[in-house]
N, C-alpha and C positions, 0 to 999 in steps of 0.2 A: 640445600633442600628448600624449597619453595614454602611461605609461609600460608594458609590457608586463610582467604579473605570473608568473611560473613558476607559481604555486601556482594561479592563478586559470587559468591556460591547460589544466594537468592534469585540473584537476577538469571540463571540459569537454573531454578526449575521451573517447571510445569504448574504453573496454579491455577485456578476456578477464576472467571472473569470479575468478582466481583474483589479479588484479590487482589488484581495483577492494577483493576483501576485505582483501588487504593495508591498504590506502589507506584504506579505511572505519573498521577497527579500529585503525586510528594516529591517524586525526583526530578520534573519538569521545570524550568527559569519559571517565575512569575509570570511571564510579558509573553508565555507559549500558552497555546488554544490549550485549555481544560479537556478531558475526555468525560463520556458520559457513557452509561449504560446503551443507550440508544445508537448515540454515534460506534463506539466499539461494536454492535451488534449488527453496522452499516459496513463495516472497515471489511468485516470476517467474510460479510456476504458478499463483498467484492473480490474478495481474496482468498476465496477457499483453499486455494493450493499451500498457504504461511500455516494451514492449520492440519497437518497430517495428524496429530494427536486427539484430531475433535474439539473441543470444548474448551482445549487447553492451551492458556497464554504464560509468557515468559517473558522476562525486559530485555532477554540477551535476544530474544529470536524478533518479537514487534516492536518494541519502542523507535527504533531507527525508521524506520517502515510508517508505521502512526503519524510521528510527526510529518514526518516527507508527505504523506495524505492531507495531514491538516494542514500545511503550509499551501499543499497544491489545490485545495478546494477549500477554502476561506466558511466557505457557509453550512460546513459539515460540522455538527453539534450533538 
């Protein structure tokens, strides 16, 4: 039987953006771009199709996604 992980459980739900930036920016290296309210608000409007649930972020569904953004456009803040 499979043990149930907290960390792994969170990162797969659905949470409110102000959440999910918490959670992004605590689980990110140091030496990885910060997100901010703005930039995440920039990411969603490029990407509307990552967000079929509307309003709602998750670290299983964007985080991978996020950083490959910030790494590929430097000046996004």
């Amino acid at each position: 039987m499979k043990r149930k992980d907290g960390a792994y459980e969170f990162s797969k739900t659905q949470t409110i953006l102000s959440v999910f930036l918490k959670a992004y920016n605590k689980s990110i290296p140091m030496d990885f771009p910060r997100a901010s309210i703005a930039s995440l608000k920039k990411f969603k409007g490029l990407y509307p199709t990552l967000f079929k649930r509307g309003n709602l972020w998750s670290i299983a569904e964007h985080r991978k996604k996020l950083i490959d953004w910030f790494f590929a456009n430097h000046s996004a803040s």
